[in-house]
C-alpha positions as CSV (number, residue, x, y, z in Angstrom):
1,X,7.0,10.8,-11.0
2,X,3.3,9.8,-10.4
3,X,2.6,7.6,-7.4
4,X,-0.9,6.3,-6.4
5,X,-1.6,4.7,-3.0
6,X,-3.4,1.5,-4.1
7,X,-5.5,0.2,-1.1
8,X,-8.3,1.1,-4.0
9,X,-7.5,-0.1,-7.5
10,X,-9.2,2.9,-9.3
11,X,-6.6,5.0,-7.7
12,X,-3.9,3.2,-9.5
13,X,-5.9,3.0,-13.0
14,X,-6.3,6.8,-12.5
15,X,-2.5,7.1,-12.2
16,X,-1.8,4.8,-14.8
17,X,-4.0,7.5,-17.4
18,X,-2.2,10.1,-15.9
19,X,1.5,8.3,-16.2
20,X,0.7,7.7,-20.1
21,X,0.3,11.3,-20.8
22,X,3.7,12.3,-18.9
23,X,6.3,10.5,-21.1
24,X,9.4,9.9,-19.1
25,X,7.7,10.0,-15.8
26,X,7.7,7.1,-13.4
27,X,5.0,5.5,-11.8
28,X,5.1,3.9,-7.9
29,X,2.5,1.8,-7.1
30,X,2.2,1.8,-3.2
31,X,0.9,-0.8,-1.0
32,X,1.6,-4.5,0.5
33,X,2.1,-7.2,-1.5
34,X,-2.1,-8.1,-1.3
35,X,-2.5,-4.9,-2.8
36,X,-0.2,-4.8,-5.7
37,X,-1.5,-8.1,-7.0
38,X,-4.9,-6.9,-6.9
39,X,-3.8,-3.7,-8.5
40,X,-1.9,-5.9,-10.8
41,X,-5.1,-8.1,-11.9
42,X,-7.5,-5.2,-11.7
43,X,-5.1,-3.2,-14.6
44,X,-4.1,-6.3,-16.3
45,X,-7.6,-7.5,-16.6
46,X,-8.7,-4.0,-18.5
47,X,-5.6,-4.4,-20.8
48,X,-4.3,-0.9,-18.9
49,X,-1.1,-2.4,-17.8
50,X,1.8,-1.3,-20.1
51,X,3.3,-3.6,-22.1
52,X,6.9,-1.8,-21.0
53,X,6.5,-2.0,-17.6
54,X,10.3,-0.4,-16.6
55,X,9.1,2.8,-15.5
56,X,6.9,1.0,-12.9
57,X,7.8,1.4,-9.6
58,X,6.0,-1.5,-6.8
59,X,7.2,0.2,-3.5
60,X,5.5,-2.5,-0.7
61,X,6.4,-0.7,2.6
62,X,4.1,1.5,5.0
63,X,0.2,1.2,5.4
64,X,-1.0,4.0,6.2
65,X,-0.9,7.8,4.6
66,X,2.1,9.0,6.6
67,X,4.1,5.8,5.8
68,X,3.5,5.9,2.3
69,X,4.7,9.5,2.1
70,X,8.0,8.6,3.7
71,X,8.6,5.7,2.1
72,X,8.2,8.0,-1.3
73,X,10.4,10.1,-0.2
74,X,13.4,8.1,1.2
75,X,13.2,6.5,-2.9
76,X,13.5,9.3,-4.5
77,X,16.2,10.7,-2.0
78,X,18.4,8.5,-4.1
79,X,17.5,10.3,-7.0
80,X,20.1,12.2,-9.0
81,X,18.5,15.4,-8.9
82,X,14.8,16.7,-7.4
83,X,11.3,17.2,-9.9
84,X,8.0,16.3,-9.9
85,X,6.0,14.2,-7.6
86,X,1.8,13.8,-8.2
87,X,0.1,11.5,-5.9
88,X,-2.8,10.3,-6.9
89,X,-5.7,9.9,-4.5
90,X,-9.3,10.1,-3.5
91,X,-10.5,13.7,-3.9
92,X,-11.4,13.0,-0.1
93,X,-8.3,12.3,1.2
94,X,-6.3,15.6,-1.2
95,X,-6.3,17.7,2.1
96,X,-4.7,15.5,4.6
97,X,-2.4,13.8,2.0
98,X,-0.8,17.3,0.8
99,X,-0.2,18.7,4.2
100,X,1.8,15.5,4.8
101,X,3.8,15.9,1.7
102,X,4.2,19.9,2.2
103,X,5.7,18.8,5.5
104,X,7.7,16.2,4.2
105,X,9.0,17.3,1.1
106,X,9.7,20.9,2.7
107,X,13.2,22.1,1.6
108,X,14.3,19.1,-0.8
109,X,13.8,20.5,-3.7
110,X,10.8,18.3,-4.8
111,X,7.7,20.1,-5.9
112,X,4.2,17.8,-4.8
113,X,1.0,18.1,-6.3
114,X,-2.0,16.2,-6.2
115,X,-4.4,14.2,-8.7
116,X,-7.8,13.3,-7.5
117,X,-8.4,9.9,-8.3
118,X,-11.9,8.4,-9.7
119,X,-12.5,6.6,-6.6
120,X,-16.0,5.2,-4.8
121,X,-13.8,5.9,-1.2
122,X,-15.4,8.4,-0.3
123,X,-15.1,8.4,3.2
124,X,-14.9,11.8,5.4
125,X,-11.4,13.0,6.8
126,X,-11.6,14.4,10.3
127,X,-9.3,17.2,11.4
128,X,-7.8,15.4,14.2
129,X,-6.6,12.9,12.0
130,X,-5.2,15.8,9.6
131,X,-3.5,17.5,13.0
132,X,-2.1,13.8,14.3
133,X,-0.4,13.1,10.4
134,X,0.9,16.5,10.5
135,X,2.7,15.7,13.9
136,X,3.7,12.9,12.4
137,X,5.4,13.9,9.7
138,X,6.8,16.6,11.4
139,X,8.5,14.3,13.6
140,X,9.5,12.0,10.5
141,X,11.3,15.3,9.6
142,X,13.2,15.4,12.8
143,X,14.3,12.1,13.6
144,X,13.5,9.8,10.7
145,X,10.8,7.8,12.9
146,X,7.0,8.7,11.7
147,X,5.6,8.0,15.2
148,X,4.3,4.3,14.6
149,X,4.4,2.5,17.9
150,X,3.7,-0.9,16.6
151,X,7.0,-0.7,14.5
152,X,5.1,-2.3,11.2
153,X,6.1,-1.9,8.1
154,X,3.3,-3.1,6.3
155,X,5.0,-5.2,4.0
């Protein structure tokens, strides 16, 4: 499974190059409905998207990093048996992303990687916002809640 959080469409066309070469894989698309039409446009428009499009995945909830790890992992909780999971992101956003997913996806089974995405975000991470998401997700772990106070979904 290959999953790309698409706030930046060159994060999904990234995933989608990476999906073709995995045969059998899935792909997730994550983000709000705004987002996966843009996605959708951006992919279709460079005659990327795949003609067979039933290995595609559109998950819509959570809108941040935490949420879209969660969300990822309550799907493929309902999978028959654990594998692979790359997520595909900015090369600047690796660190905190992983520690998220090392935290989520501790014990189940699943082994997470990452795949740096061609990407112009290139926007610093701060360490306080690695420490809060790593809270966060450890929480998520322990009571199923990732902290949000505002109770959005993001969808």
């Amino acid at each position: 499974m290959i999953s790309a959080f698409i706030e930046d469409p060159w994060r999904s066309q990234s995933a989608l190059l990476l999906w073709r070469d995995r045969p059998g894989a899935y792909l997730v698309l994550q983000g709000n409905a705004e987002y996966q039409s843009i996605t959708y446009n951006h992919l279709k428009n460079r005659q990327l998207w795949p003609e067979d499009s039933s290995r595609v995945v559109r998950l819509l909830p959570a809108c941040d990093t935490v949420g879209l790890v969660t969300h990822l992992a309550r799907l493929v909780q309902k999978w028959p048996k654990p594998g692979r999971v790359t997520i595909v992101t900015a090369p600047t956003h690796m660190d905190r992303t992983m520690a998220i997913a090392k935290i989520v996806y501790a014990g189940t089974g699943w082994q997470v990687e990452g795949s740096d995405a061609e990407t112009g975000d290139l926007r610093p991470e701060s360490q306080l916002r690695l420490w809060r998401d790593q809270l966060r997700a450890s929480l998520w772990r322990l009571t199923g809640w990732d902290g949000r106070l505002d109770g959005n979904e993001c969808l």
